[in-house]
BAGU-527238 format. One line per field, with one value per residue (C-alpha): x, y, z. Coordinates in Angstrom, 3 decimals, always signed. Layout:
N
X	(X	...)
Y	(Y	...)
Z	(Z	...)
END
This chain:
188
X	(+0.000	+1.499	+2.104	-0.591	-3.180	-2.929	-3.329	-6.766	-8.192	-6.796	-8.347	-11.494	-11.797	-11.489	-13.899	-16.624	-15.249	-15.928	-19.481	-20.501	-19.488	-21.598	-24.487	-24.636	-24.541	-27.355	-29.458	-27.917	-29.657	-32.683	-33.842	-32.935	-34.862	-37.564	-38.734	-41.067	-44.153	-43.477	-43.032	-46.210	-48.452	-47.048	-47.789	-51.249	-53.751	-56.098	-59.587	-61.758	-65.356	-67.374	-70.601	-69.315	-70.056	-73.768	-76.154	-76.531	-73.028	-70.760	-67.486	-65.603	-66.861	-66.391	-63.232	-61.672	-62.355	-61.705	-58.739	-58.593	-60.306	-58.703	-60.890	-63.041	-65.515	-66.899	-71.166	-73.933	-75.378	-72.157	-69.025	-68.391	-65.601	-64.455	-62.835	-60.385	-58.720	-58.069	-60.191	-57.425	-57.615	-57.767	-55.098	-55.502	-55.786	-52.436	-50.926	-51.835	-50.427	-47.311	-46.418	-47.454	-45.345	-42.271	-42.703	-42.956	-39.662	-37.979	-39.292	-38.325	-35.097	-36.764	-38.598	-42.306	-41.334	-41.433	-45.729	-45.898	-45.133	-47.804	-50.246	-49.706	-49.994	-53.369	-54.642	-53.589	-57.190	-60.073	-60.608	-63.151	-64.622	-67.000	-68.682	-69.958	-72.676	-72.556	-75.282	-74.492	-74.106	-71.715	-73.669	-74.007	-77.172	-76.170	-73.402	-72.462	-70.209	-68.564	-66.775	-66.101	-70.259	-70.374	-68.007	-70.338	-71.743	-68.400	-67.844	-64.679	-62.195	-61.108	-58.797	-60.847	-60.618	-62.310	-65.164	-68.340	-69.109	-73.274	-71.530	-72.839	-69.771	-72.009	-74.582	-76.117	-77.613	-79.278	-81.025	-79.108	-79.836	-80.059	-83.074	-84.771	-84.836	-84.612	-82.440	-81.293	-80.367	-77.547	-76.083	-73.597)
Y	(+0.000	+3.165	+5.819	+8.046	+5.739	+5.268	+9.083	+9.308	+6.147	+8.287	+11.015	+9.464	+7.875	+11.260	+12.456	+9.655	+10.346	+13.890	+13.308	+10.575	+12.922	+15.750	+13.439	+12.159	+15.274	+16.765	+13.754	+14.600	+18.528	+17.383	+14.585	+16.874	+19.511	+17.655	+16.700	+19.288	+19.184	+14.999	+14.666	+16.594	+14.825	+10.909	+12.657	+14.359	+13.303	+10.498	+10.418	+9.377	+7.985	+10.532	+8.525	+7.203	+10.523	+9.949	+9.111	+5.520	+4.521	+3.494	+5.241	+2.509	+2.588	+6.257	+6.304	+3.398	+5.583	+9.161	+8.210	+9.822	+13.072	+15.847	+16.198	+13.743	+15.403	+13.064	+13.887	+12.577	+10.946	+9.490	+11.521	+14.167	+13.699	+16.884	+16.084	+18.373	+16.934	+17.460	+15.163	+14.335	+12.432	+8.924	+6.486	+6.441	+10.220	+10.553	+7.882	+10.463	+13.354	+11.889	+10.389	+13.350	+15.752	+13.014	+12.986	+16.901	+17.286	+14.959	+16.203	+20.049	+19.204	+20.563	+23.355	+21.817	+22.881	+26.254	+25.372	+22.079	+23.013	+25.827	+23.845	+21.003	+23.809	+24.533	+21.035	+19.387	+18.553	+20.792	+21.192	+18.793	+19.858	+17.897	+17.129	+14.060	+13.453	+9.836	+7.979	+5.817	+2.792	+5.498	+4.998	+8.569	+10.521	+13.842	+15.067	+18.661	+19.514	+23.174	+23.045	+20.415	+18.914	+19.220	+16.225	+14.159	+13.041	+11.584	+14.901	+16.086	+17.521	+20.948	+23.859	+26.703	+28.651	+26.162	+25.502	+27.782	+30.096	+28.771	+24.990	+24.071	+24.486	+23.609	+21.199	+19.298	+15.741	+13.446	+14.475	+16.331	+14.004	+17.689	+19.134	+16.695	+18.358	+16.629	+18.809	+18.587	+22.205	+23.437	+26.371	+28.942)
Z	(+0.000	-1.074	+1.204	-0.489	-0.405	+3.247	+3.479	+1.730	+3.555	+6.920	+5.791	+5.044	+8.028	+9.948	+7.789	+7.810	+11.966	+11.792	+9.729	+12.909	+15.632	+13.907	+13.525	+16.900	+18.512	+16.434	+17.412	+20.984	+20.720	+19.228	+21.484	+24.745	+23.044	+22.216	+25.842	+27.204	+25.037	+24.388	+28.400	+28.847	+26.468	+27.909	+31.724	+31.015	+33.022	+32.656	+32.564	+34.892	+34.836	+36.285	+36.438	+39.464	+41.087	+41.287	+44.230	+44.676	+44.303	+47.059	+48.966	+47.315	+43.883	+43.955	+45.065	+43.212	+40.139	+41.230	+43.615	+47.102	+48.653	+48.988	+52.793	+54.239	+57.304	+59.533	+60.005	+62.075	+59.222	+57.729	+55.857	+53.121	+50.875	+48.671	+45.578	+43.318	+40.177	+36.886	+34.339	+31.627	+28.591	+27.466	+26.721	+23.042	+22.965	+25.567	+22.861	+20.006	+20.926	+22.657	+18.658	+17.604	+19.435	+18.787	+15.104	+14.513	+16.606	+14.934	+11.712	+12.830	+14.437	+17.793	+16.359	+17.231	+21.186	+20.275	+19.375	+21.093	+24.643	+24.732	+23.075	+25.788	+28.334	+27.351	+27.122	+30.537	+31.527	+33.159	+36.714	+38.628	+41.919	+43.624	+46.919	+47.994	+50.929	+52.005	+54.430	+57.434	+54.745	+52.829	+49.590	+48.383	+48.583	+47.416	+45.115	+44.416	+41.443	+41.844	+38.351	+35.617	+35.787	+32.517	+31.972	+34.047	+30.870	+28.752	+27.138	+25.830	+27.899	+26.288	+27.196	+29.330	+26.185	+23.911	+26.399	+25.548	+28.162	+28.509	+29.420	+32.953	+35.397	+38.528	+39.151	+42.457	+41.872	+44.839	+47.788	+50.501	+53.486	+56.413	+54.588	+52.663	+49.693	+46.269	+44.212	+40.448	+39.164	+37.030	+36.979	+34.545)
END
């Protein structure tokens, strides 16, 4: 092997070296880049099955679904649980957008964060309140939503700025076991 052959294959090799390197490190920047919007889509919250929230059902139906109160108050008649979560978004939809995000930043070299992460901002779930009035039994008898009743009945979970401002927020369901009072109003 001549002496100038050996000097191009050297050469090549630094360069198909040098070409590598380059390579790796822009898959380096664009994978570390690429984590807020793709981490916030795979950790959005999950939805829950608010038909469990109803008079009739049980403390442990209600909160093998919702997951634990955020207060529990112990009554003469029973308990009251007060619930505050976010209701999130199915598994299939979470799967969506996570693939999504990926495939834009990949596609951008990054760029998508600079949309994705804001969108993802505005669509980690909407805010649940809720109180539930349990009997002796603790089967609930009354349920009062403070925000997020409207989702009571499998509807979409949107941004607050998609969400129509005549969408029932509130909403009280049961009889409240003190006055005796059958109740089912909604309110704006």
């Amino acid at each position: 092997m001549s002496s100038e052959s050996f000097a191009r294959s050297d050469e090549a090799f630094w360069l198909r070296s040098r070409c590598l390197l380059i390579s790796l490190f822009a898959l380096f920047v664009c994978f570390n880049s690429a984590g807020c919007s793709v981490f916030m889509a795979a950790k959005a919250p999950h939805k829950r099955n608010l038909a469990v929230l109803a008079p009739g059902n049980t403390r442990t139906e209600i909160l093998q679904e919702i997951g634990p109160p955020k207060e529990t108050r112990r009554t003469d008649n029973g308990r009251t649980d007060s619930f505050a979560f976010k209701q999130g978004y199915s598994l299939p939809v979470r799967t969506g957008r996570f693939l999504g995000h990926v495939s834009a930043d990949l596609s951008s070299l990054g760029l998508w964060e600079i949309v994705g992460t804001p969108l993802e901002t505005a669509f980690q779930g909407e805010d649940v309140a809720a109180e539930v009035v349990y009997d002796e039994d603790e089967r609930a008898q009354y349920v009062e939503y403070s925000s997020g009743a409207h989702l009571r009945y499998g509807g979409p979970t949107l941004a607050r700025w998609l969400r129509p401002k005549w969408k029932m927020q509130a909403a009280k369901l049961g009889e409240l076991p003190s006055t005796g009072v059958i109740q089912a109003s909604g309110t704006e």
